[in-house]
C-alpha positions in Angstrom: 0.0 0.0 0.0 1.6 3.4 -1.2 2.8 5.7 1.9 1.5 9.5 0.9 3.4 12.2 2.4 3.9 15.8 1.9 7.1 17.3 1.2 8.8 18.7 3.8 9.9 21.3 1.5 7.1 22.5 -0.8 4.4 20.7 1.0 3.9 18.8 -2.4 1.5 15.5 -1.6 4.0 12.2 -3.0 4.5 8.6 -2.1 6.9 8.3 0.5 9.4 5.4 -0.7 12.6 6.4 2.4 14.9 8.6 3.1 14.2 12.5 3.5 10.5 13.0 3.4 11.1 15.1 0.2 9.3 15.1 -3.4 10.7 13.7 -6.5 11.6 17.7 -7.3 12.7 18.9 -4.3 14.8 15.6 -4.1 16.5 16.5 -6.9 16.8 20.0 -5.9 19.0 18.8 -2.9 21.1 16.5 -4.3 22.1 19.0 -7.0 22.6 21.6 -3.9 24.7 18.7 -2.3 26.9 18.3 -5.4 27.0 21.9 -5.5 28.4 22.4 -1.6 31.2 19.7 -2.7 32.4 21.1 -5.4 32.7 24.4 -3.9 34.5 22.8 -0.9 36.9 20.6 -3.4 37.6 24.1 -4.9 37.9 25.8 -1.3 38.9 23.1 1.1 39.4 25.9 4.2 35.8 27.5 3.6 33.5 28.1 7.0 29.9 26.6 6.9 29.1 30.3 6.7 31.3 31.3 3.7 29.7 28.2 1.8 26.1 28.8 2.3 26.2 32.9 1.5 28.3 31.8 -1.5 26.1 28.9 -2.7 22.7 30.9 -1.4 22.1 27.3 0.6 21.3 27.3 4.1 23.6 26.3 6.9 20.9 23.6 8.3 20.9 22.1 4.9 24.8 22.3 5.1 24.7 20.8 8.8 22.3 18.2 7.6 24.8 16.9 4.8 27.1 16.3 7.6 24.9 14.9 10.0 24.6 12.1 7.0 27.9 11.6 6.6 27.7 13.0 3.2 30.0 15.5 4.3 33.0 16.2 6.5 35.0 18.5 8.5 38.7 18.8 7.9 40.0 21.4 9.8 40.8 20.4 13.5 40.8 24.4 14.5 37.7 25.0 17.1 35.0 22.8 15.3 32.3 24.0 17.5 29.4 23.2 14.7 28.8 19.5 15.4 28.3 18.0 18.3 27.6 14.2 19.2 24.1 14.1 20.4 25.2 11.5 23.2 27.7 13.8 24.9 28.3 17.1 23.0 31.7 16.7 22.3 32.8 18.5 19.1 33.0 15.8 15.7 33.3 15.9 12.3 30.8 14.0 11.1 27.4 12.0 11.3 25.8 11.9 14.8 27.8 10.6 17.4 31.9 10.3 17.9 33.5 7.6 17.7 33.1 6.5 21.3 29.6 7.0 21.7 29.0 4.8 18.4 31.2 2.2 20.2 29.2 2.2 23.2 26.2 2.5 21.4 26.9 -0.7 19.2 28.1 -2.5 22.9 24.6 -1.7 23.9 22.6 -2.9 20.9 24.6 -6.3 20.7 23.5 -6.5 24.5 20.1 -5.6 24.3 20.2 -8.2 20.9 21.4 -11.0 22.5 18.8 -10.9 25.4 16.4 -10.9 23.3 17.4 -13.9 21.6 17.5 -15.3 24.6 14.5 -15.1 25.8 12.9 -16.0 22.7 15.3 -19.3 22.4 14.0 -19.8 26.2 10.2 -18.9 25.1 11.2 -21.8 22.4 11.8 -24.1 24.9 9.1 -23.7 26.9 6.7 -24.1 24.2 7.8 -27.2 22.9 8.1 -29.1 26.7 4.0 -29.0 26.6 3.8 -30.3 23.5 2.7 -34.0 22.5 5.0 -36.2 20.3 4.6 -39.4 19.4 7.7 -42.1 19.3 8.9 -44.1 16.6 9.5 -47.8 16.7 12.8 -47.6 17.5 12.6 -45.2 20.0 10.0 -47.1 21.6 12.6 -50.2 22.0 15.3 -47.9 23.3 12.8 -46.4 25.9 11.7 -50.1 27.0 15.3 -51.4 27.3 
């Protein structure tokens, strides 16, 4: 059944496949403003969020969202106060979280994962100790030696 959305951008009603809840148009629109951003930034490797989105008339969230994707990254080690991991603020250069958040993060899904397989393997278990089986011949013999 089709998922209908509208754009985030426009407001534009489309069907929703993933991703950014944006039209086909507007879509386009930002992954020609994406390609834009990094070709400026190939061009001018030490150019501030700001520089690039008065020069490329693109805003700074839209800037700050290609990094938060990873589409994007900061270079320059010199007081990167723009992104900061969501876990624990510190400063990073890309996607969500630093490198030791994501760690512990993955530490805690693998945990979390495993207890659940757990309990469903006990769940299982359970299940099948009420259930009703009938022997074969052989196992019949075995039983009555």
């Amino acid at each position: 059944m089709p998922d209908i959305r509208n754009c985030k951008k426009c407001g534009r009603i489309f069907n929703y496949i993933g991703g950014i809840q944006y039209c086909p148009a507007c879509r386009d629109k930002d992954e020609e403003d994406y390609k834009r951003v990094k070709e400026y930034l190939y061009d001018n490797p030490k150019a501030s969020v700001s520089q690039v989105s008065m020069d490329l008339d693109i805003s700074v969230e839209q800037i700050k969202r290609y990094l938060r994707e990873g589409r994007l990254e900061i270079v320059d080690d010199n007081g990167n106060l723009f992104l900061e991991c969501e876990a624990c603020g510190k400063a990073i250069r890309s996607g969500r979280f630093c490198p030791e958040c994501e760690r512990s993060l993955t530490r805690d899904l693998s945990t979390a994962a495993e207890e659940i397989r757990y309990k469903l393997s006990r769940d299982v278990d359970a299940q099948r100790t009420g259930w009703i089986r009938y022997l074969s011949k052989e196992e019949e013999k075995k039983k009555d030696k």
